[in-house]
C-alpha positions as CSV (number, residue, x, y, z in Angstrom):
1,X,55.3,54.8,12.7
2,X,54.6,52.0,11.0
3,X,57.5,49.5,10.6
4,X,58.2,48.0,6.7
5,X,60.2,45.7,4.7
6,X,61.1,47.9,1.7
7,X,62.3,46.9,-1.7
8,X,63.5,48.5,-4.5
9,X,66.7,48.3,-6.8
10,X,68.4,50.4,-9.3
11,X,67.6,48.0,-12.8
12,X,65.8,50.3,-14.9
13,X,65.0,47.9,-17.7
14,X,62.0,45.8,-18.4
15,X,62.8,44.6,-21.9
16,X,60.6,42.1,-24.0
17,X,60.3,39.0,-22.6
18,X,59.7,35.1,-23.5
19,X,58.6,32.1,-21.5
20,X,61.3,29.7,-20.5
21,X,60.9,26.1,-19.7
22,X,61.0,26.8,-16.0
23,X,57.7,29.0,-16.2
24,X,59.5,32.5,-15.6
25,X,59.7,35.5,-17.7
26,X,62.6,36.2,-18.9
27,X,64.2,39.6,-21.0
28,X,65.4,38.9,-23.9
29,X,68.7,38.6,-23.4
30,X,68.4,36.0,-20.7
31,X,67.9,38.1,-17.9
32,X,65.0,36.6,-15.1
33,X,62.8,39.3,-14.7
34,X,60.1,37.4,-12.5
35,X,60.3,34.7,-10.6
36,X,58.4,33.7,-7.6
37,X,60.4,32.9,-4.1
38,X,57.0,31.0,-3.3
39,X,54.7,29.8,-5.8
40,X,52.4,28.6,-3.4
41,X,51.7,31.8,-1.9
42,X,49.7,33.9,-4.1
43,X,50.1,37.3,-2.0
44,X,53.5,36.5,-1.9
45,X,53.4,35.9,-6.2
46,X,51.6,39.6,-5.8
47,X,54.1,41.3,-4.2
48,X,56.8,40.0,-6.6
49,X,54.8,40.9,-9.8
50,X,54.7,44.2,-8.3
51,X,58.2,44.0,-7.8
52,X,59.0,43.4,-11.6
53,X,56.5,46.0,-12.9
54,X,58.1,48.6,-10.7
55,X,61.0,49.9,-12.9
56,X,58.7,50.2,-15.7
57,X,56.3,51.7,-13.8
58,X,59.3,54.6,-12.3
59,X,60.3,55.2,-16.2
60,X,57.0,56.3,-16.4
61,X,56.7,58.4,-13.5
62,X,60.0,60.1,-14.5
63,X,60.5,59.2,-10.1
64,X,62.5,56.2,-8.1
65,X,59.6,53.7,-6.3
66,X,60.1,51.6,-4.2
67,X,57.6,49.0,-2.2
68,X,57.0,48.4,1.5
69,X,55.6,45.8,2.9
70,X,53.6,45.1,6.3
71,X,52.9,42.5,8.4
72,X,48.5,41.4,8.8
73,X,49.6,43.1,12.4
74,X,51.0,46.5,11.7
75,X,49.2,47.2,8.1
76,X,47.8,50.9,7.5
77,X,44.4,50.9,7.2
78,X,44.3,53.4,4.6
79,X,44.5,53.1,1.2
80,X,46.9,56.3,1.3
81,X,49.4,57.1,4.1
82,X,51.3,60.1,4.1
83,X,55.0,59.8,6.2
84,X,56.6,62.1,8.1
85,X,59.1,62.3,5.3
86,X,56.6,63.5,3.4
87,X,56.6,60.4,0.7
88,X,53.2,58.7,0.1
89,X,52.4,55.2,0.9
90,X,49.8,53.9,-1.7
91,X,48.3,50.5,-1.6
92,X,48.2,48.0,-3.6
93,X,45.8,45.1,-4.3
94,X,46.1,42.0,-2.4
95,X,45.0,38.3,-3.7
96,X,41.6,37.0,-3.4
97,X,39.8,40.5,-2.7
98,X,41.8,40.5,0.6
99,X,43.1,43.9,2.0
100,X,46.9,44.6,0.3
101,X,50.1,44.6,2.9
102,X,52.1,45.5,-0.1
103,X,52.2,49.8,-0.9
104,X,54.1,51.7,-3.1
105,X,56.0,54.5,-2.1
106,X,56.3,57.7,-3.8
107,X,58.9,59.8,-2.9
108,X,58.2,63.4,-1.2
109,X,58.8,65.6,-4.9
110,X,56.7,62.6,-6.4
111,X,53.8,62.8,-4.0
112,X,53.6,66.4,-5.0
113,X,53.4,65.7,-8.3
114,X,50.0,65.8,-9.5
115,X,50.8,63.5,-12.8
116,X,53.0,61.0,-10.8
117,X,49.3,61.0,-8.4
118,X,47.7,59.8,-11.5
119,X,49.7,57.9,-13.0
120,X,49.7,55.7,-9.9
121,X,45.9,55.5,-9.3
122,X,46.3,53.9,-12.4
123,X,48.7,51.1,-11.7
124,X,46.9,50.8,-8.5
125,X,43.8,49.7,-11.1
126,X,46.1,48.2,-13.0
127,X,47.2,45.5,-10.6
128,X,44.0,45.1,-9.5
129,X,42.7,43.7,-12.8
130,X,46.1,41.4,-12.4
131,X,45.2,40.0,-9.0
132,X,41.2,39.8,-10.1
133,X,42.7,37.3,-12.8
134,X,45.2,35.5,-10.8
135,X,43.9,32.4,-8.8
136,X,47.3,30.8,-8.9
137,X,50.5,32.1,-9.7
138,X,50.6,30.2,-13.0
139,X,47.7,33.0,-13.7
140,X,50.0,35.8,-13.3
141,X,52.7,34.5,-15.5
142,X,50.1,34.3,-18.4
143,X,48.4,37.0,-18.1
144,X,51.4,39.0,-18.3
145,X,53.2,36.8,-21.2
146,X,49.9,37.7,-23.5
147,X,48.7,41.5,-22.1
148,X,51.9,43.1,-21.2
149,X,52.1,45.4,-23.9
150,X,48.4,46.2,-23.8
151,X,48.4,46.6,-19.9
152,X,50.7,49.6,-19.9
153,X,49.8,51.1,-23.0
154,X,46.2,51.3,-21.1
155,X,47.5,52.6,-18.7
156,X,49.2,55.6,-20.4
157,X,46.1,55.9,-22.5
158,X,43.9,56.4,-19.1
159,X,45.5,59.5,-18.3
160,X,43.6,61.3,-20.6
161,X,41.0,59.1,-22.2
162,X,38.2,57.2,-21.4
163,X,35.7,54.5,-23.0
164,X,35.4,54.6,-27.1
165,X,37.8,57.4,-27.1
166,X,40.7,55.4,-25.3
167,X,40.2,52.1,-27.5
168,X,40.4,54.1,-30.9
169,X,43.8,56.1,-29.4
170,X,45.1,52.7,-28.6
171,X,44.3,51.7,-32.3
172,X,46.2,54.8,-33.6
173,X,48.8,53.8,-30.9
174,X,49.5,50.4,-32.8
175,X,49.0,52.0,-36.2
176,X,52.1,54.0,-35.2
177,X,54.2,51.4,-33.3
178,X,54.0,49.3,-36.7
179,X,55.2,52.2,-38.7
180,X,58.1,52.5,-36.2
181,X,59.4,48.6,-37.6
182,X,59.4,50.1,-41.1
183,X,63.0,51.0,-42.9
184,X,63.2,52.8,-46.0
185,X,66.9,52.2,-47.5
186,X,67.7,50.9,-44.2
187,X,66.8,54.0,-42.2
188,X,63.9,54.6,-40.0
189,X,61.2,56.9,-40.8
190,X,59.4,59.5,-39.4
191,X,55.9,60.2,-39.2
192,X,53.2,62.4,-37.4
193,X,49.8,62.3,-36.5
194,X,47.5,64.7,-35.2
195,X,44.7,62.4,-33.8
196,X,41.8,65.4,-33.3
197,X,38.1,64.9,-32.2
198,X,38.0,68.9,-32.4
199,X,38.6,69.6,-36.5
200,X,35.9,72.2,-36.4
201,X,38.3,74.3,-33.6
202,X,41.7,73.1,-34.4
203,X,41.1,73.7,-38.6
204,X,40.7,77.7,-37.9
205,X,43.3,77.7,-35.5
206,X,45.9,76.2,-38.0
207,X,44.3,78.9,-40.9
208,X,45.1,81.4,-38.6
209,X,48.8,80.7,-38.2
210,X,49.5,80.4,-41.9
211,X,49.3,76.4,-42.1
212,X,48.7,74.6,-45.5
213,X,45.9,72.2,-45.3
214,X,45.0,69.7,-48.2
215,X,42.2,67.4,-47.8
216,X,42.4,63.9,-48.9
217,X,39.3,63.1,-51.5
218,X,38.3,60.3,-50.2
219,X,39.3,59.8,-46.6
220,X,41.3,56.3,-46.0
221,X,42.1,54.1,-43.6
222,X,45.8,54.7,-42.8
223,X,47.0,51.9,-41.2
224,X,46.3,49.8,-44.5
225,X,47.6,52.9,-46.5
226,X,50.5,52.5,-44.6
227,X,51.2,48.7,-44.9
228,X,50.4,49.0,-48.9
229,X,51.8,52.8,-49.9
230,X,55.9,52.7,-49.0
231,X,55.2,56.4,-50.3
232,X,53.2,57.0,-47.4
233,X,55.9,56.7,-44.9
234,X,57.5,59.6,-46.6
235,X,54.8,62.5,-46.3
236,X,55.0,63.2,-43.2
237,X,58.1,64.1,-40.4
238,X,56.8,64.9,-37.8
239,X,58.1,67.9,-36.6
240,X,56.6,70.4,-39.4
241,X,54.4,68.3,-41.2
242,X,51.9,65.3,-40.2
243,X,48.4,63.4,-41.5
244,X,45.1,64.4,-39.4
245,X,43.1,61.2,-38.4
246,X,39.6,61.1,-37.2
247,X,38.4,58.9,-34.6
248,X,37.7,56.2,-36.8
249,X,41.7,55.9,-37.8
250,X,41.0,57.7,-41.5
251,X,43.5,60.1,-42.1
252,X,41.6,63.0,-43.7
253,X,44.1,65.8,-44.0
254,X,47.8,66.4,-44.5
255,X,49.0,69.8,-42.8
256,X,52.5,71.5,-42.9
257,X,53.1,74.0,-39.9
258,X,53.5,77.4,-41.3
259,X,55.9,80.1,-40.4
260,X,57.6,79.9,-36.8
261,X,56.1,82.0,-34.2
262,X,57.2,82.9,-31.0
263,X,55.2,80.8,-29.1
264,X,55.0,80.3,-25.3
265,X,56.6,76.5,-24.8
266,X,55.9,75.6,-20.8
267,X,58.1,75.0,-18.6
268,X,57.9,71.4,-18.3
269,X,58.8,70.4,-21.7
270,X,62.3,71.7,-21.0
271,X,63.2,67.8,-22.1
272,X,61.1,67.9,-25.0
273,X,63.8,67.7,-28.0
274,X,63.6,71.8,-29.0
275,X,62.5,70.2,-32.8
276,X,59.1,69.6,-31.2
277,X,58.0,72.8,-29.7
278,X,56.0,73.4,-32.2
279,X,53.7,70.7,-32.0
280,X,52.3,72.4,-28.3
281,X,50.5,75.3,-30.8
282,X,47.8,72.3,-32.5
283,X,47.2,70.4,-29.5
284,X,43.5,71.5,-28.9
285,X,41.3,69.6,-26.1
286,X,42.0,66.3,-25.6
287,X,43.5,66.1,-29.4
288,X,46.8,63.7,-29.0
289,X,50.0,64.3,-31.3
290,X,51.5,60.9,-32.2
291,X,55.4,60.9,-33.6
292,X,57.5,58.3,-34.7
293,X,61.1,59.5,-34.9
294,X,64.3,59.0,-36.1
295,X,65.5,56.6,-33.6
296,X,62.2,54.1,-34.0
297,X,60.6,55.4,-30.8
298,X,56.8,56.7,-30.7
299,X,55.9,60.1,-28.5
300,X,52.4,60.9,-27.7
301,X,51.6,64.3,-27.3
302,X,48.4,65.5,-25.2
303,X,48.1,68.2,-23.3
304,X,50.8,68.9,-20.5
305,X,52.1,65.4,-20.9
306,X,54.9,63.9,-23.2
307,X,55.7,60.7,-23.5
308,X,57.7,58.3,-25.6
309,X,57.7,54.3,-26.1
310,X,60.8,52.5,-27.3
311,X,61.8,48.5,-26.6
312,X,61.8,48.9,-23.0
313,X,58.6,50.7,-22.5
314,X,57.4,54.0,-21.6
315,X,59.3,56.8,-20.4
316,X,58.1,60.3,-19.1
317,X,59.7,63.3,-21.3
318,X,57.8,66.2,-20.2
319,X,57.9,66.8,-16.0
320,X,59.3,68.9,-13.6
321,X,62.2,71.0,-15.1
322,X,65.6,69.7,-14.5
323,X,67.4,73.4,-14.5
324,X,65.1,73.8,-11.0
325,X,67.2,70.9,-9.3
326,X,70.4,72.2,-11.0
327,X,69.7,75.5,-9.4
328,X,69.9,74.3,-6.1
329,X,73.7,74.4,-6.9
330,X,74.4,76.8,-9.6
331,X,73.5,79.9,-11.2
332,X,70.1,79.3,-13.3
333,X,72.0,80.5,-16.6
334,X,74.7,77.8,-15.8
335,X,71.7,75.3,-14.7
336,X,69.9,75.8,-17.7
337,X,72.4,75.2,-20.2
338,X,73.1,71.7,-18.5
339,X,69.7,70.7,-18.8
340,X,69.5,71.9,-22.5
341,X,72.6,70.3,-23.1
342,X,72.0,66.7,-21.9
343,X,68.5,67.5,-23.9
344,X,71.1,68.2,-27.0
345,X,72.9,65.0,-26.0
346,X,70.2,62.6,-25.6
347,X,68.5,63.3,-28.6
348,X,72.3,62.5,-30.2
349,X,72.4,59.3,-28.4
350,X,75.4,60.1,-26.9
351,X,76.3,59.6,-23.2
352,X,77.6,62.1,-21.1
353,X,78.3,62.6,-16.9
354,X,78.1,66.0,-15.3
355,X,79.6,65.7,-11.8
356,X,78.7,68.9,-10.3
357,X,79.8,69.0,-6.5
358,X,80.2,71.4,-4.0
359,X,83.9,69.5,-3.0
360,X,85.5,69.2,-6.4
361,X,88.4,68.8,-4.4
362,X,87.6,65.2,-3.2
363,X,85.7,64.3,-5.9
364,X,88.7,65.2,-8.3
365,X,91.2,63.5,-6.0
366,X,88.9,60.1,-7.2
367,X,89.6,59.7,-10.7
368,X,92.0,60.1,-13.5
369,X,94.1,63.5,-14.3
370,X,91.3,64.0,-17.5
371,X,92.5,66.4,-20.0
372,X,92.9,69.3,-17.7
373,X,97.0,68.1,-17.3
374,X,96.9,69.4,-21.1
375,X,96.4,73.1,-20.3
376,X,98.4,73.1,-17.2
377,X,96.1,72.4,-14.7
378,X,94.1,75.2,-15.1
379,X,90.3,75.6,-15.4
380,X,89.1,74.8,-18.8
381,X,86.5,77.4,-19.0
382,X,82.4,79.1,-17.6
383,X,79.6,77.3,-18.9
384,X,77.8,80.3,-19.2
385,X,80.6,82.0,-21.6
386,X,80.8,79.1,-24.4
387,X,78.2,78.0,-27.2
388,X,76.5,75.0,-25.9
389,X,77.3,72.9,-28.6
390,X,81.5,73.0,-27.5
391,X,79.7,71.9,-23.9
392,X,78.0,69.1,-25.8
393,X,81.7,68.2,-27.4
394,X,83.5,68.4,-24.0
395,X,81.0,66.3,-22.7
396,X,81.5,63.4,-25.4
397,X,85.2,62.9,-23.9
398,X,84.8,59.5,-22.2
399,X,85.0,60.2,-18.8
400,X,83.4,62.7,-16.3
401,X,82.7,66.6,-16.7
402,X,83.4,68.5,-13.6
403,X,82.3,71.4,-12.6
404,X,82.0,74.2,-10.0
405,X,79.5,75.5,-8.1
406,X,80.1,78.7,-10.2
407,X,80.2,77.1,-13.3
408,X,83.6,76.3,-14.0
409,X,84.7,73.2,-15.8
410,X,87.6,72.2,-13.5
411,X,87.9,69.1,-15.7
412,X,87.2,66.4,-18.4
413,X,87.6,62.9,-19.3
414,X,87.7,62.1,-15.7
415,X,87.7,58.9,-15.0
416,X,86.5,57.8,-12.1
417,X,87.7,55.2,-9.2
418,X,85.3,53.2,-7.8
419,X,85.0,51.1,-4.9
420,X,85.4,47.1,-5.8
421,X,81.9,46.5,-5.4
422,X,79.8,49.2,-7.3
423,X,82.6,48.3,-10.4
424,X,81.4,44.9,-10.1
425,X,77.7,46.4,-10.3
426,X,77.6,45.8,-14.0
427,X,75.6,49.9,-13.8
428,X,79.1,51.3,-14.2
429,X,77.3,55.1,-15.0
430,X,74.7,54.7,-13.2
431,X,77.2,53.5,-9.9
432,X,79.5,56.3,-11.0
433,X,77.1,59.1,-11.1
434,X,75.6,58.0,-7.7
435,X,79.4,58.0,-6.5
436,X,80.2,61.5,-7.7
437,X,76.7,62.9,-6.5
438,X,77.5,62.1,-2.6
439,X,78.7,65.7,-1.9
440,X,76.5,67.4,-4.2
441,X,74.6,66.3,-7.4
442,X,75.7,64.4,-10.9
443,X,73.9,64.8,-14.3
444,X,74.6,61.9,-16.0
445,X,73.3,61.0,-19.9
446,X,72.9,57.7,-21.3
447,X,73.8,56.3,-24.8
448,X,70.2,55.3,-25.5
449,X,68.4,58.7,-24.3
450,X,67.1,58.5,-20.8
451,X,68.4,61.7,-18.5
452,X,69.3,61.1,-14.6
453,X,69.7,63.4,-12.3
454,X,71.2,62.1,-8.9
455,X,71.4,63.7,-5.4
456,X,73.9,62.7,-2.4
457,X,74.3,59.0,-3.8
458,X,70.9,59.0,-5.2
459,X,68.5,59.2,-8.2
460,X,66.0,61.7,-7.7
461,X,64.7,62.7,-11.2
462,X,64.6,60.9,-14.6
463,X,63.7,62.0,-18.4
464,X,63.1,60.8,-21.4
């Protein structure tokens, strides 16, 4: 086996970032996000580029990554390496044409992932298009200041879309993004695209459920419509009603869903906010559903795959259901309405922490008495016996939820105690919820949407 030098921390943000008078790119707020330990040593510049594209790159893959690294003496020669753990090594592209000592490692439930597979061929081509460019490190640093944006949203794109079809998805793609800065009486707005190069099969298909259909006489372009019309902002929500744009970005029909059906919804949209489940009956081909919602954010809608972009980036919605992990532990009823209730929760915006352990014992012995020293100690109640909206209330106590492998809530508002050094962590949740997962698993909810789920001190799934 081959020996490695691996790498890989828990910052999850990639933010926008500006050029700073010592030549590194910085977030936003300050934060160095690249920086070269030496400049001089372009393979070196390489692997830490990689480095600082990796958490944007694991929001997308809804997975932890991590990157190993190999000496010119022990280096796979593969491109692909499987382990004996089962995770897969990947490599990636090394300066100058030369053979790459840098891979990327996929987990084993991310290897067997067949969109996480993709997704990574394409960063693989990704950073190779970085390195082609790069001569000196400066190169790096530039390329990435002006194509960030454009490198990942070509990325995402390339899942599903190739040549003159990709380029005019990336144009609807900004079309939307633009609408997602616009405020009307100092709220966002929503809108909804259908972006279809299959009219003549997705038009009957609509008529058949009972859809209302009005042409627009003529055709326009709607990105200008949408710049000059304020009205325009306001016809469509998204969720039951949305313009249909032709390849050529002219929107030539407005639609609004008809009746509700019982449709089938797959299984890996379980993190899908339930208001969209609708959208999976018009998605026809490669047709792609574009949504800006309430919060600012744009989803893209094609096929199996869900997606959404806010400030930091692109994050994976649809994948993997989360109730399967949960069941590991509990009964699928109780599994499932966790997973529907951080769903609930993260569509809210409002943070929550699950600690669901096979030793509530020792895990309650680690925090604060909670709310249970209100009813006498006792257990509060079965998550399978209460309306998941009072789970969703519980759950906004500040604190920790914990329950039983049976389902019981044993407790709320737990606070709990951590060790000096993940409280100085400045990832107080995230430290928290790897804490509380060491003898079991914790479900933990963040104030601005994403959904962890961790396993014996360590992420093993994301959403949203």
């Amino acid at each position: 086996m081959w020996q490695a030098a691996k790498t890989g921390g828990s910052n999850l943000t990639n933010g926008p970032q500006v050029r700073c008078d010592d030549g590194c790119c910085r977030a936003a707020g300050g934060q160095e996000l690249l920086r070269f330990g030496h400049a001089g040593n372009l393979g070196s510049c390489l692997h830490d580029t990689y480095e600082y594209l990796r958490p944007a790159l694991e929001n997308i893959l809804g997975y932890p990554v991590c990157l190993e690294s190999f000496t010119s003496h022990n280096v796979p020669g593969a491109a692909s390496v499987r382990k004996r753990d089962g995770s897969l090594l990947i490599r990636l592209p090394g300066p100058n044409e030369e053979t790459g000592r840098t891979f990327l490692c996929l987990s084993c439930l991310a290897s067997q992932d067949a969109y996480c597979r993709r997704v990574a061929g394409c960063f693989v081509r990704m950073c190779a298009r970085i390195a082609r460019n790069a001569g000196k490190s400066w190169d790096i640093k530039a390329q990435l200041i002006r194509e960030e944006q454009f490198l990942w949203d070509n990325l995402v794109l390339s899942l599903f879309y190739a040549g003159n079809q990709k380029y005019n998805a990336l144009d609807l793609l900004g079309t939307a993004r633009e609408a997602s800065a616009f405020r009307y009486e100092g709220a966002p707005v929503r809108l909804g695209l259908v972006a279809t190069w299959n009219w003549y099969r997705l038009r009957p298909l609509l008529e058949n459920r009972q859809c209302l259909i009005s042409e627009f006489e003529p055709s326009f372009d709607l990105r200008s419509r949408l710049k000059g019309d304020k009205a325009s902002h306001l016809l469509t929500d998204g969720i039951r009603s949305f313009y249909v744009v032709n390849s050529s970005g002219y929107a030539t029909s407005w639609i609004v869903l008809g009746p509700a059906r019982d449709e089938y919804t797959p299984d890996t949209w379980e993190a899908v906010p339930r208001a969209y489940s609708r959208i999976n009956e018009h998605l026809v081909g490669r047709d792609m559903t574009i949504v800006v919602n309430r919060h600012g954010e744009v989803l893209l809608f094609c096929r199996d795959v869900v997606v959404k972009w806010n400030r930091s980036g692109w994050h994976r919605v649809a994948g993997p259901s989360l109730s399967t992990i949960l069941a590991r532990y509990f009964p699928a009823e109780v599994a499932s309405r966790l997973a529907n209730a951080a769903v609930r929760l993260s569509e809210r915006r409002q943070g929550a922490l699950f600690v669901l352990t096979q030793d509530g014992d020792h895990t309650l012995a680690a925090g604060s008495p909670g709310i249970a020293k209100n009813f006498g100690g006792v257990n509060l109640f079965n998550i399978a016996d209460v309306d998941l909206e009072a789970l969703c209330q519980i759950a906004r106590i500040d604190g920790a939820v914990m329950v039983s492998p049976l389902g019981m809530v044993l407790n709320a508002g737990v606070i709990l105690k951590l060790s000096d050094g993940l409280a100085r962590s400045q990832q107080g949740a995230r430290s928290a919820a790897a804490f509380a997962s060491v003898d079991g698993v914790a479900l933990k909810v963040s104030h601005d949407g994403p959904i962890s789920i961790f396993e014996n001190g360590t992420e093993v799934r994301r959403a949203g």
